[in-house]
MARBANU-623138 format. One record per residue (C-alpha): residue in three letters; x, y, z. Coordinates in Angstrom, 2 decimals, decimal comma, padded with zeros to 5 digits, always signed. Example, Ala and Ser with C-alpha at 12.3 -4.5 7.8 and 13.67 -1.06 7.14 Angstrom:
R   res         x         y         z
R   ALA   +012,30   -004,50   +007,80
R   SER   +013,67   -001,06   +007,14
END
This chain:
R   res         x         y         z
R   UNK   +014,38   -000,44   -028,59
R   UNK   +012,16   -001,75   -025,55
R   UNK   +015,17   -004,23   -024,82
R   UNK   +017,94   -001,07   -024,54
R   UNK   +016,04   +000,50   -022,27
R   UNK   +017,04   -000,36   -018,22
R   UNK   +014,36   -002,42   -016,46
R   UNK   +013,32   -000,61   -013,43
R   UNK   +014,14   +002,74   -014,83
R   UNK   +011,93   +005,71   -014,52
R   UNK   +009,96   +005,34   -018,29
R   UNK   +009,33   +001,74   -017,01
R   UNK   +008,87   +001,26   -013,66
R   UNK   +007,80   -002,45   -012,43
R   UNK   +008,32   -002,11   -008,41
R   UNK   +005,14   -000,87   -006,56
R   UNK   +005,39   +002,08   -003,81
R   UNK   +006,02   -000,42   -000,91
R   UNK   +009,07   -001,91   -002,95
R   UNK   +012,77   -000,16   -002,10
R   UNK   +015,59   -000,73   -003,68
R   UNK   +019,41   -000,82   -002,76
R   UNK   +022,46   -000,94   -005,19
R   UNK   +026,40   -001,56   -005,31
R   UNK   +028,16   -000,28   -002,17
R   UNK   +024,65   +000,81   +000,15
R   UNK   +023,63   -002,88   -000,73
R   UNK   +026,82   -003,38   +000,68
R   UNK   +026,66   -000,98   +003,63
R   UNK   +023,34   -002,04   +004,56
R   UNK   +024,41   -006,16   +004,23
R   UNK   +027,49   -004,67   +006,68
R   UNK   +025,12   -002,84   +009,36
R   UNK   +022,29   -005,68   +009,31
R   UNK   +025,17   -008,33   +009,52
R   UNK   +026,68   -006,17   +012,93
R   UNK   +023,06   -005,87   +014,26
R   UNK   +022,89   -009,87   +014,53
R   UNK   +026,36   -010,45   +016,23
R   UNK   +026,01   -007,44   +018,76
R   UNK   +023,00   -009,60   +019,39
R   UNK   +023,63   -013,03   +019,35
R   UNK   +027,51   -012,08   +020,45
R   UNK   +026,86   -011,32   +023,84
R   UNK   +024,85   -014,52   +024,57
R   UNK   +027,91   -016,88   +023,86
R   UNK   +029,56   -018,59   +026,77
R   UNK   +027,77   -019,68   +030,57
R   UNK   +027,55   -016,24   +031,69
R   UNK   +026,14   -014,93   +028,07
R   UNK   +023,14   -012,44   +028,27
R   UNK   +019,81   -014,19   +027,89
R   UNK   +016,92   -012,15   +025,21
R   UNK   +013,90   -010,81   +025,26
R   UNK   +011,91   -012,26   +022,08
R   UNK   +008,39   -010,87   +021,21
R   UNK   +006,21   -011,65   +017,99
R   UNK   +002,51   -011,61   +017,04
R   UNK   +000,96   -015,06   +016,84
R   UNK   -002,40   -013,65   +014,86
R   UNK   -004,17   -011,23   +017,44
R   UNK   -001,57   -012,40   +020,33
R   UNK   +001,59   -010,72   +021,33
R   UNK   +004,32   -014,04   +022,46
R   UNK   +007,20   -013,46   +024,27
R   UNK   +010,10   -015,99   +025,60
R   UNK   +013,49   -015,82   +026,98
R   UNK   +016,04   -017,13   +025,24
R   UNK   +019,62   -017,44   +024,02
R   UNK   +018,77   -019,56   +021,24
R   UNK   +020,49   -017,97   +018,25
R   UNK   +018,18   -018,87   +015,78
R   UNK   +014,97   -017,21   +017,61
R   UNK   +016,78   -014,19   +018,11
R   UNK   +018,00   -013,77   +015,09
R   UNK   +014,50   -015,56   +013,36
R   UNK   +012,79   -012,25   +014,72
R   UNK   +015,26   -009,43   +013,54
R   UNK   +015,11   -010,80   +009,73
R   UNK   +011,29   -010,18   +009,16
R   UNK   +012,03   -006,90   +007,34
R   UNK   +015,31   -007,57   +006,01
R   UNK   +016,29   -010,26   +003,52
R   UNK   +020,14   -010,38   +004,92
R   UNK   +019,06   -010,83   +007,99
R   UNK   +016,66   -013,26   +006,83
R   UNK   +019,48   -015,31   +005,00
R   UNK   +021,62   -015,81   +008,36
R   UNK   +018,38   -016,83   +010,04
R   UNK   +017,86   -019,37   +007,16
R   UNK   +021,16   -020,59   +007,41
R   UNK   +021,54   -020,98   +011,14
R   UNK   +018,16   -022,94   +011,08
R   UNK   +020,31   -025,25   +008,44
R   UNK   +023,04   -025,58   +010,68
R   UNK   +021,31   -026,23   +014,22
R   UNK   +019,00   -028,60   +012,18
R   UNK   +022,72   -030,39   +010,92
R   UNK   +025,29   -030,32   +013,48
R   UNK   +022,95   -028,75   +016,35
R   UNK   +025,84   -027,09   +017,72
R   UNK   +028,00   -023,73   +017,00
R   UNK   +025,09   -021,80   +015,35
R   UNK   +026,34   -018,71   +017,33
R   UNK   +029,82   -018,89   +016,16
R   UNK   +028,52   -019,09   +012,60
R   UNK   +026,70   -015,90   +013,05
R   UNK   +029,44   -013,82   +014,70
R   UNK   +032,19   -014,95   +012,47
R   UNK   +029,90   -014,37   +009,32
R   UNK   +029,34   -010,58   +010,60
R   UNK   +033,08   -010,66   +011,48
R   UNK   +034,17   -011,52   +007,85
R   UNK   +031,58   -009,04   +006,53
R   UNK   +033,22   -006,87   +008,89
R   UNK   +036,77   -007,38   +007,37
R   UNK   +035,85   -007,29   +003,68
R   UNK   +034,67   -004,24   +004,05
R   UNK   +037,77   -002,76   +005,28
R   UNK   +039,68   -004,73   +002,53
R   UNK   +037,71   -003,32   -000,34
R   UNK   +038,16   +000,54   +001,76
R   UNK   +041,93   -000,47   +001,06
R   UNK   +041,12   -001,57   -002,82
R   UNK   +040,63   -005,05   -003,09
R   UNK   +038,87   -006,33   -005,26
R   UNK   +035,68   -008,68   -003,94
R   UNK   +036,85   -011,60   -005,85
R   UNK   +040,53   -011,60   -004,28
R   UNK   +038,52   -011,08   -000,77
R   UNK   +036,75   -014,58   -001,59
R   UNK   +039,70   -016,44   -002,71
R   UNK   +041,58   -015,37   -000,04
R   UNK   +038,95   -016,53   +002,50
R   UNK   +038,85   -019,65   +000,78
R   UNK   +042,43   -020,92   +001,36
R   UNK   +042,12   -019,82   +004,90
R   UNK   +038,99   -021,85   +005,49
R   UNK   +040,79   -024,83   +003,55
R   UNK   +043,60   -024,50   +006,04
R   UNK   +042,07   -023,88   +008,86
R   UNK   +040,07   -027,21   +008,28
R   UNK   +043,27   -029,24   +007,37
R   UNK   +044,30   -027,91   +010,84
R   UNK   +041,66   -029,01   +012,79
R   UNK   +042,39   -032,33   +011,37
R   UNK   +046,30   -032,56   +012,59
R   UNK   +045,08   -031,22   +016,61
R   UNK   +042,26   -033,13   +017,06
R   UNK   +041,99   -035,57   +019,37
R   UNK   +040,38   -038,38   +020,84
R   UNK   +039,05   -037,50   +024,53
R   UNK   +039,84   -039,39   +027,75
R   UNK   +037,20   -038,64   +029,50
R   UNK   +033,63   -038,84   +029,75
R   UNK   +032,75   -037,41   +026,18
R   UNK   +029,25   -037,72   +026,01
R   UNK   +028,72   -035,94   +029,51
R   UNK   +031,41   -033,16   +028,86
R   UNK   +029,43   -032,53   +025,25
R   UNK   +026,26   -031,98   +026,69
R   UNK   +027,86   -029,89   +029,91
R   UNK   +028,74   -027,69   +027,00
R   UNK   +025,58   -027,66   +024,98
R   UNK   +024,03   -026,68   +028,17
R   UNK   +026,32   -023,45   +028,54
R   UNK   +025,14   -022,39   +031,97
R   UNK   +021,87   -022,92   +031,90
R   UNK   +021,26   -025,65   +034,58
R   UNK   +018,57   -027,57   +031,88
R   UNK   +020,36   -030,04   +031,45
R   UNK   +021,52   -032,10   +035,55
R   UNK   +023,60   -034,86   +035,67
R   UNK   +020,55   -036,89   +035,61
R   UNK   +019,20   -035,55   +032,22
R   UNK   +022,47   -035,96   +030,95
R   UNK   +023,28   -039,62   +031,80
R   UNK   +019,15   -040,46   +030,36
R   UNK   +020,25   -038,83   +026,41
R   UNK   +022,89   -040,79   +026,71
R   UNK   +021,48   -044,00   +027,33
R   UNK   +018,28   -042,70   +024,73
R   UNK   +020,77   -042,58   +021,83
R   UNK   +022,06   -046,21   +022,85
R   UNK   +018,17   -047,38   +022,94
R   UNK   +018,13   -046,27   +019,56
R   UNK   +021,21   -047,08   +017,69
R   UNK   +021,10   -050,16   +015,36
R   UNK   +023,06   -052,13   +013,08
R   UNK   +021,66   -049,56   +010,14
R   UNK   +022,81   -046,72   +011,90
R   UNK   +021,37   -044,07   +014,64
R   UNK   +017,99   -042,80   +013,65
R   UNK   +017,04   -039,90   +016,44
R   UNK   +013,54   -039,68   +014,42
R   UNK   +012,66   -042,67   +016,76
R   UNK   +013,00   -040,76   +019,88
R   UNK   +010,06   -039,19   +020,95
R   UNK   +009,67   -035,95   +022,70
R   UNK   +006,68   -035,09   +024,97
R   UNK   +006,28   -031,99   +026,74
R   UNK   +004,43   -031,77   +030,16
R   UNK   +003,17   -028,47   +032,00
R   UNK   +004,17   -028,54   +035,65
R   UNK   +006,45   -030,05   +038,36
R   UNK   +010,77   -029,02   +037,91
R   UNK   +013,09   -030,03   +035,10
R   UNK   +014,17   -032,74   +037,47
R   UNK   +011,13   -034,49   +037,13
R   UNK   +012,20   -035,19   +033,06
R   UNK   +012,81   -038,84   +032,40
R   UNK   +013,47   -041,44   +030,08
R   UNK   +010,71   -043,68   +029,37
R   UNK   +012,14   -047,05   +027,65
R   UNK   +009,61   -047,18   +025,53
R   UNK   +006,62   -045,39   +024,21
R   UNK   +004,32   -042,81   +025,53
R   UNK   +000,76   -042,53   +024,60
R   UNK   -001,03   -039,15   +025,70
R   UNK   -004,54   -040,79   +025,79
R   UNK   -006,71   -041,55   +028,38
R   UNK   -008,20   -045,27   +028,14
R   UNK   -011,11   -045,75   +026,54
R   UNK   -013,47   -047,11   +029,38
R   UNK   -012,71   -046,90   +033,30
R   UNK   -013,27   -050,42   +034,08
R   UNK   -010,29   -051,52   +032,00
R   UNK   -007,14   -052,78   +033,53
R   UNK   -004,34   -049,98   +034,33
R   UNK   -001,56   -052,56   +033,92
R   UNK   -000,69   -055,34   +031,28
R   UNK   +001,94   -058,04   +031,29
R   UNK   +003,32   -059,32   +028,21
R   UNK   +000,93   -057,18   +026,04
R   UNK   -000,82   -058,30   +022,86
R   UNK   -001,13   -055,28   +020,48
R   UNK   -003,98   -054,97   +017,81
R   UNK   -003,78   -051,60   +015,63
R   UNK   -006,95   -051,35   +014,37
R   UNK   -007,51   -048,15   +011,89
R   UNK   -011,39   -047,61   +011,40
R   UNK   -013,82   -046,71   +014,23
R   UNK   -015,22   -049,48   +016,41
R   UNK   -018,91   -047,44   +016,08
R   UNK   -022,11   -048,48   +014,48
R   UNK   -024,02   -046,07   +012,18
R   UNK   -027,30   -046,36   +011,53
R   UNK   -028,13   -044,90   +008,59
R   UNK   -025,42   -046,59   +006,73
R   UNK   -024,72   -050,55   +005,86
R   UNK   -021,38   -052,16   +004,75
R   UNK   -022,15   -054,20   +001,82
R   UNK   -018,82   -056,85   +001,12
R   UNK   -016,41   -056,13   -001,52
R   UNK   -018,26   -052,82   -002,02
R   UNK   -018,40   -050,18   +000,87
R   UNK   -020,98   -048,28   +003,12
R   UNK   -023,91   -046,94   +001,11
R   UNK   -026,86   -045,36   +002,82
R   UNK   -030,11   -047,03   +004,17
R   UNK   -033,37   -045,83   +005,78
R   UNK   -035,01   -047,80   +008,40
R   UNK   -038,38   -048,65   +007,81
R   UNK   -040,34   -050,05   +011,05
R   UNK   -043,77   -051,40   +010,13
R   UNK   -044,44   -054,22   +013,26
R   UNK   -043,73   -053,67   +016,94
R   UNK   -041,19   -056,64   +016,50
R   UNK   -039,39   -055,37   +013,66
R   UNK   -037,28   -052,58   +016,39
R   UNK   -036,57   -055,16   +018,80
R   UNK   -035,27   -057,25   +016,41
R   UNK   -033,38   -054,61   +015,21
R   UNK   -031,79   -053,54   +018,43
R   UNK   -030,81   -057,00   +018,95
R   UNK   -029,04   -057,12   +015,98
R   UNK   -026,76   -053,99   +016,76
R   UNK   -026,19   -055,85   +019,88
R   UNK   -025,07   -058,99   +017,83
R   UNK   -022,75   -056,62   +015,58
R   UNK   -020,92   -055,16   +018,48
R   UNK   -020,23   -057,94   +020,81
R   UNK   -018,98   -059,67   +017,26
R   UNK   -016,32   -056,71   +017,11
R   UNK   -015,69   -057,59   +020,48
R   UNK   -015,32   -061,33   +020,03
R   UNK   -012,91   -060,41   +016,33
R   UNK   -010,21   -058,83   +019,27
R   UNK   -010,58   -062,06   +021,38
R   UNK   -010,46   -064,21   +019,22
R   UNK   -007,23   -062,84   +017,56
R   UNK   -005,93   -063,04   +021,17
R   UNK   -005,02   -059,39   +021,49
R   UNK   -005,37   -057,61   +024,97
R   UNK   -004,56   -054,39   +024,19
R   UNK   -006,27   -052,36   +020,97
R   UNK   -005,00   -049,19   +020,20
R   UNK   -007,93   -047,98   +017,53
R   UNK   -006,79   -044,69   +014,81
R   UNK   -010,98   -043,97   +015,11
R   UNK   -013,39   -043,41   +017,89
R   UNK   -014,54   -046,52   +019,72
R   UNK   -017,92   -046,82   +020,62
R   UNK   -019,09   -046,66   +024,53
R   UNK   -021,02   -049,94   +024,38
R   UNK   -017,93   -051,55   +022,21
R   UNK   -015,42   -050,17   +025,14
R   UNK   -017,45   -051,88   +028,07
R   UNK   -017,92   -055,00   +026,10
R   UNK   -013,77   -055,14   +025,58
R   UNK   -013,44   -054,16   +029,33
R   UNK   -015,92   -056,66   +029,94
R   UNK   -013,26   -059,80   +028,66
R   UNK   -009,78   -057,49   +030,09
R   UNK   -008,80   -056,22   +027,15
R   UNK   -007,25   -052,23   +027,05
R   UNK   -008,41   -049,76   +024,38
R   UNK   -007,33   -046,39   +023,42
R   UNK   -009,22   -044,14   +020,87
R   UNK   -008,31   -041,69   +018,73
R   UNK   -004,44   -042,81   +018,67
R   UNK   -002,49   -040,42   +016,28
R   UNK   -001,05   -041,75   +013,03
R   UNK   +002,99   -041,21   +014,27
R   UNK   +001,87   -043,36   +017,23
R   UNK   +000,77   -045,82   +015,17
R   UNK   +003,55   -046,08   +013,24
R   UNK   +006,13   -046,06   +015,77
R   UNK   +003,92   -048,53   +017,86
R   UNK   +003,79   -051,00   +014,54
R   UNK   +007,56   -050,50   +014,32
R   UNK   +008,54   -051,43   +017,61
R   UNK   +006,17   -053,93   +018,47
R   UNK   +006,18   -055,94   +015,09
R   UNK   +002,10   -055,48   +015,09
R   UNK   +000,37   -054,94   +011,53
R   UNK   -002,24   -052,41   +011,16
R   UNK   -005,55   -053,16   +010,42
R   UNK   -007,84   -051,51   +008,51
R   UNK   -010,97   -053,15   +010,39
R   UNK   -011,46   -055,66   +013,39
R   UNK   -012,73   -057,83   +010,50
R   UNK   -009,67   -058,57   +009,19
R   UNK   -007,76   -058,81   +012,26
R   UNK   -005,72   -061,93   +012,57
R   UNK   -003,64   -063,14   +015,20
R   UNK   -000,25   -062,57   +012,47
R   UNK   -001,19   -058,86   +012,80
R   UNK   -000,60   -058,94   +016,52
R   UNK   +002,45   -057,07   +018,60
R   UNK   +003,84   -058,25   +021,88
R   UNK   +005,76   -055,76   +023,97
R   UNK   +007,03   -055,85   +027,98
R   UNK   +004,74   -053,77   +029,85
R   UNK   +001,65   -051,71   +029,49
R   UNK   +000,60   -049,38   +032,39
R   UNK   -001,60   -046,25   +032,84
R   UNK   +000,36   -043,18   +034,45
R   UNK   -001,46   -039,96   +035,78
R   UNK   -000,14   -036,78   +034,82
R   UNK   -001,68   -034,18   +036,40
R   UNK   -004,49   -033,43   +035,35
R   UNK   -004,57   -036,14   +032,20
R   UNK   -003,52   -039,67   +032,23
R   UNK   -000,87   -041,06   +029,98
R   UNK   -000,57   -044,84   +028,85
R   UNK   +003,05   -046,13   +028,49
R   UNK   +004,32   -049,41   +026,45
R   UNK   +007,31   -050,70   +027,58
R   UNK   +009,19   -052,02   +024,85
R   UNK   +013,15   -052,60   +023,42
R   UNK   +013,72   -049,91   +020,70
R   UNK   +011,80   -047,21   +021,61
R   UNK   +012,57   -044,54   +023,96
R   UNK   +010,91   -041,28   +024,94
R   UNK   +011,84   -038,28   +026,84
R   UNK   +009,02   -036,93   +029,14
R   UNK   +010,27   -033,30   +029,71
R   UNK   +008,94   -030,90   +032,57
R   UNK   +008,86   -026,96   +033,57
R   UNK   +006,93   -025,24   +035,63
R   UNK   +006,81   -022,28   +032,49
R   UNK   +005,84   -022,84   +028,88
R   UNK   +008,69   -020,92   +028,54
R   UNK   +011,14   -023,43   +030,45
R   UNK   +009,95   -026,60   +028,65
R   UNK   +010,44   -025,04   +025,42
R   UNK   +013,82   -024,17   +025,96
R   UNK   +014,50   -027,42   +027,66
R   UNK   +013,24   -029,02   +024,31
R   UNK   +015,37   -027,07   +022,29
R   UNK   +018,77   -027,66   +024,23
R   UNK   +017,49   -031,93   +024,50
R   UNK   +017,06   -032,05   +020,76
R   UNK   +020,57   -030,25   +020,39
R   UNK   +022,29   -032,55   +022,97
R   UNK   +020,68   -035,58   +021,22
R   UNK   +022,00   -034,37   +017,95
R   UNK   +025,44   -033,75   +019,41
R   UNK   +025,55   -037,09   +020,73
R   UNK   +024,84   -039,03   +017,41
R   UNK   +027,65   -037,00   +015,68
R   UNK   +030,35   -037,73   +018,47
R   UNK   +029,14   -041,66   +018,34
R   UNK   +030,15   -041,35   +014,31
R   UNK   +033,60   -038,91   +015,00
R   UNK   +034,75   -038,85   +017,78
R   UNK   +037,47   -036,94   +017,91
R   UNK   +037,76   -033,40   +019,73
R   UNK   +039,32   -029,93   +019,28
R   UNK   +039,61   -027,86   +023,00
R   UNK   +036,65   -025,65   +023,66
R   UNK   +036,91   -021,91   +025,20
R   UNK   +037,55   -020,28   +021,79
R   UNK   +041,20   -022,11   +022,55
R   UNK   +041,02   -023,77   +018,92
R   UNK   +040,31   -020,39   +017,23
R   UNK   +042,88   -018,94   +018,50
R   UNK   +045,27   -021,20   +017,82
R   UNK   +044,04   -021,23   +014,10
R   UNK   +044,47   -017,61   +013,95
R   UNK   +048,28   -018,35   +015,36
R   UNK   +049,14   -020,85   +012,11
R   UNK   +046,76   -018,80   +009,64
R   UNK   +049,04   -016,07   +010,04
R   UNK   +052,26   -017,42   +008,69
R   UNK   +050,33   -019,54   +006,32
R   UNK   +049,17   -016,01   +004,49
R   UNK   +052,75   -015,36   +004,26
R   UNK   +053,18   -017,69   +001,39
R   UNK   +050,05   -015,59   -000,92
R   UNK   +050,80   -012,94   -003,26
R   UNK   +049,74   -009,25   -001,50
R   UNK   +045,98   -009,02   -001,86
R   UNK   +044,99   -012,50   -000,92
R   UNK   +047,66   -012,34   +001,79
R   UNK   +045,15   -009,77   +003,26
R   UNK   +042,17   -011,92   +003,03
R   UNK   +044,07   -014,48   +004,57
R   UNK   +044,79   -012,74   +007,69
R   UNK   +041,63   -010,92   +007,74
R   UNK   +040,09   -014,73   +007,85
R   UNK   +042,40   -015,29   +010,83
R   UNK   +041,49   -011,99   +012,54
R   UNK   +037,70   -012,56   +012,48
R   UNK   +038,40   -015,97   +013,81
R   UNK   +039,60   -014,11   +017,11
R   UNK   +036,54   -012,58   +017,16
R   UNK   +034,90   -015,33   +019,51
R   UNK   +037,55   -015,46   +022,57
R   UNK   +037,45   -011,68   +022,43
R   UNK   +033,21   -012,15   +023,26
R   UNK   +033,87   -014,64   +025,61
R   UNK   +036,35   -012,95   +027,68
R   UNK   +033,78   -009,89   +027,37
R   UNK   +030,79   -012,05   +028,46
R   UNK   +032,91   -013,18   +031,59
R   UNK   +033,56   -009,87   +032,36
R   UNK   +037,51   -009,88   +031,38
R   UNK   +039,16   -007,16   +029,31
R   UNK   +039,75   -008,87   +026,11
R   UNK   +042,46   -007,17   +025,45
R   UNK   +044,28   -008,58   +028,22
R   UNK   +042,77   -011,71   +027,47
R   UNK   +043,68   -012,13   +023,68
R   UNK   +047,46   -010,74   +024,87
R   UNK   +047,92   -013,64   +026,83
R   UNK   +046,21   -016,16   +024,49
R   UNK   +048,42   -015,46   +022,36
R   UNK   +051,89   -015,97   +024,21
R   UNK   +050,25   -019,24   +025,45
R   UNK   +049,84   -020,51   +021,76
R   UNK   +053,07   -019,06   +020,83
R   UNK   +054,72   -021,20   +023,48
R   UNK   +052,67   -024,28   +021,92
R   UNK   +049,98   -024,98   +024,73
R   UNK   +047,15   -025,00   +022,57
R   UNK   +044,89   -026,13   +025,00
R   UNK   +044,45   -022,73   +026,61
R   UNK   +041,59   -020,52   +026,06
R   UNK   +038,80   -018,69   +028,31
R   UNK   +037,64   -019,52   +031,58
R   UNK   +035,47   -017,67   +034,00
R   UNK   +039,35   -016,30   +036,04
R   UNK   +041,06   -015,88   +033,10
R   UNK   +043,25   -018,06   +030,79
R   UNK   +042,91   -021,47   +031,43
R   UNK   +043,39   -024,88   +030,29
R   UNK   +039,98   -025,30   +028,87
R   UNK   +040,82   -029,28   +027,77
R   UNK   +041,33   -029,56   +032,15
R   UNK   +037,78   -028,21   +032,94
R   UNK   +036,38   -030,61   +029,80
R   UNK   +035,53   -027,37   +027,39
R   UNK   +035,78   -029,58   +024,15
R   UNK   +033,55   -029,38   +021,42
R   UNK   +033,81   -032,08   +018,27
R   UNK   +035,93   -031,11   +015,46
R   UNK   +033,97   -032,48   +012,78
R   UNK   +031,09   -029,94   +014,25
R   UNK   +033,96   -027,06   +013,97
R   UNK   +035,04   -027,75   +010,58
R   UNK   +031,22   -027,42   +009,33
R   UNK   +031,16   -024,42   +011,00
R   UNK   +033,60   -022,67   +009,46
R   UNK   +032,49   -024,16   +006,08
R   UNK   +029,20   -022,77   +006,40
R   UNK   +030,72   -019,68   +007,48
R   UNK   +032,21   -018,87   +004,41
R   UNK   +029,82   -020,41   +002,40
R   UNK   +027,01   -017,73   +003,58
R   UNK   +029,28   -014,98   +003,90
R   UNK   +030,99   -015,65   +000,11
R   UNK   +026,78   -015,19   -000,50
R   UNK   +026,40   -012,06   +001,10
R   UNK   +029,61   -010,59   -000,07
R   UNK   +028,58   -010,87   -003,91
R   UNK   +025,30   -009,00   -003,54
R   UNK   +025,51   -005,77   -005,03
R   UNK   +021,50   -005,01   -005,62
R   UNK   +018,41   -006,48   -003,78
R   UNK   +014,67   -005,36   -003,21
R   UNK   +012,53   -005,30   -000,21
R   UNK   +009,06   -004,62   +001,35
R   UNK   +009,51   -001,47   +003,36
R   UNK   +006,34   -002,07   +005,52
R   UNK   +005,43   -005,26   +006,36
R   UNK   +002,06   -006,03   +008,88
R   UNK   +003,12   -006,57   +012,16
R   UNK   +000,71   -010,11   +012,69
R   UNK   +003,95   -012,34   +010,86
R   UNK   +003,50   -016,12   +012,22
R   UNK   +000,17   -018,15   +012,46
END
């Protein structure tokens, strides 16, 4: 009898007082009005002249704010109460972390289909139709894409990361021309692997003052102030374990450190002693030497008498090197790592082009020049400023790697979405009734995007999606929004990548075929306002 009775019912109930509860068509209405909430957000920050946001949160005891039009931190923030929310923020991560580019379209055009079911299922639809209906459209409007792509005569690259930019001014020609030539630094016969360029962030001076280092950048200040601040045709030992000597502990071979006490009986016995640790450390020195390194980059802490005794014979040290430094060091240089300077060889050795101290106020930075390798050194004079300068870089870089794989290009300016809404149109007239609704409901959330962008350049989008419309009519389906008006976005390079577009719209129905077939789901109703560490 226990198993007839309804879990969650009264006689039995397993939710605690913080713990609510939505069902059928208010899960609905609430997935609806949460689903709104993030486009009227995120909505109004698409296109150059979009709105910039406000973002606050408690890191532990301290309040954060930045300014933003990242979609995903806006809409990161909204879904800490709410679990629909919290899926689009999910997904959006996903998709900036994939294609890096159209995570605001997915958002407004998932709200936008939300936005249309419901009035389909007002009208008696049933969910399922809704879904199949979306389907085909997506399937189309993919298969689409595919026949009016092209490939671009331009400069691709630059025009890409003019639109990633959106306005912004991060990313000068400058900035531009250095990702490009980053991604070419890394590419290989193997593929492009943008894990291998690294991304330091600097405090202080203007955005202008990023660069591209061809090679590596080491945030470390060398070990001892007599070594040399340049190296030609470096020598590279990675040694792991600290260069220090320990008193109270001996390295027996084959068998590790165990401890030892030091017992001085005869007035001899301590000099002897001290002239023995002097013996042990100028022997670490002489194991670098000898292996014919001039450069050690030691994982450990090097010891003060060990550092002047290797500035002592010219050779650079750094301490304290972090293990992804390491690696990426060992990678491009061909050097081995070393567990100890005992078993350094001269095999385990790296050779690179340059090594040179830099000084960035107020720290000092040593940088190997090397093929393979390339890091961006990016500057702001706000925290606020470098981060989003990170964010758009690692979006641009991203960008880039997918256009050097596909090339080809759809026209930008909400142009393509509107022309997809043209063709999606007629193409519902070939479904029975219902899914003939989804269809075009599919192709009227699509012209949800040049409607924001008109709005966001301060156009009546009325007019706006009028004219679009005649222009795609007549077949010129390059038209779409500019800052007058309608204009021929493909002219002012407005382009975005198609194969970028079609995982948009993929994803799009993907997370709002999720959200449609939720018809119960719990939540906290009060959550502590301290959510991050």
């Amino acid at each position: 009898m226990l198993a007839n009775r309804q879990i969650g019912s009264t006689s039995y109930p397993v939710f605690s007082k913080n713990f609510r509860r939505l069902e059928g068509k208010d899960a609905w209405r609430n997935n609806l009005e949460l689903a709104a909430l993030v486009a009227s957000k995120v909505a109004s920050c698409l296109g150059p002249t979009g709105a910039y946001k406000l973002v606050a949160y408690n890191l532990g005891p301290k309040l954060v704010t930045k300014v933003t039009k990242d979609a995903v931190d806006i809409v990161d923030e909204l879904g800490v109460q709410y679990p629909a929310i919290k899926t689009l923020a999910e997904a959006a991560k996903i998709h900036r972390n994939e294609a890096g580019d159209g995570v605001s379209t997915l958002l407004v055009l998932v709200s936008a289909l939300l936005n249309e079911a419901q009035k389909l299922t007002e009208m008696g639809v049933h969910p399922v139709a809704i879904l199949d209906g979306y389907r085909e459209a997506a399937k189309k409007s993919i298969s689409i894409i595919d026949e009016i792509a092209t490939e671009y005569s331009g400069d691709l690259q630059d025009s890409l990361l003019q639109v990633i930019d959106c306005g912004r001014g991060l990313l000068n020609k400058k900035l531009r021309e250095e990702l490009s030539q980053a991604v070419s630094l890394v590419e290989h016969a193997d593929g492009l692997d943008l894990a291998r360029i690294k991304i330091e962030k600097k405090l202080g001076g203007a955005i202008q003052d990023s660069q591209l280092v061809r090679g590596i950048i080491i945030k470390k200040e060398k070990r001892h102030r007599s070594m040399p601040d340049r190296i030609d045709q470096p020598r590279i030992a990675l040694v792991y374990k600290q260069l220090v000597l320990k008193r109270s502990e001996q390295l027996a071979i084959d068998e590790g450190p165990f401890n030892a006490k030091l017992s001085v009986t005869e007035p001899g016995q301590l000099r002897q002693f001290k002239s023995e640790e002097r013996a042990l450390r100028a022997r670490m020195v002489q194991r670098v030497k000898s292996a014919g390194a001039n450069v050690l980059l030691c994982g450990s802490k090097v010891d003060e008498r060990v550092a002047d005794g290797l500035s002592r014979e010219g050779i650079f040290a750094l301490e304290m090197v972090g293990q992804q430094d390491f690696d990426e060091v060992a990678r491009v240089t061909g050097a081995r790592i070393a567990g100890t300077v005992d078993f350094l060889v001269k095999d385990d050795l790296g050779v690179a082009k340059m090594l040179e101290v830099d000084k960035i106020p107020p720290e000092q930075i040593a940088i190997l020049h090397c093929d393979g390798a390339a890091t961006l050194l990016l500057r702001g004079s706000s925290p606020e400023i470098v981060q989003e300068l990170e964010k758009v870089v690692r979006k641009g870089l991203l960008v880039l790697k997918h256009s050097r794989a596909r090339s080809r290009v759809v026209p930008g300016g909400g142009a393509v979405l509107v022309e997809l809404a043209l063709r999606l149109r007629s193409f519902a007239l070939g479904f029975s009734e219902k899914q003939q609704l989804a269809v075009k409901a599919f192709a009227d959330a699509l012209e949800t995007i040049p409607r924001w962008l008109a709005f966001n350049f301060g156009l009546d989008p009325i007019d706006i999606m009028t004219q679009l419309r005649r222009h795609h009519s007549n077949h010129q389906l390059n038209m779409g929004v500019g800052e007058g008006g309608c204009a021929d976005v493909y002219k002012e390079n407005v382009v975005e990548l198609a194969s970028i577009l079609k995982t948009t719209l993929w994803r799009t129905l993907e997370v709002a075929s999720l959200l449609l077939k939720i018809d119960d789901y719990f939540y906290v109703k009060d959550l502590p306002m301290v959510h991050k560490q």
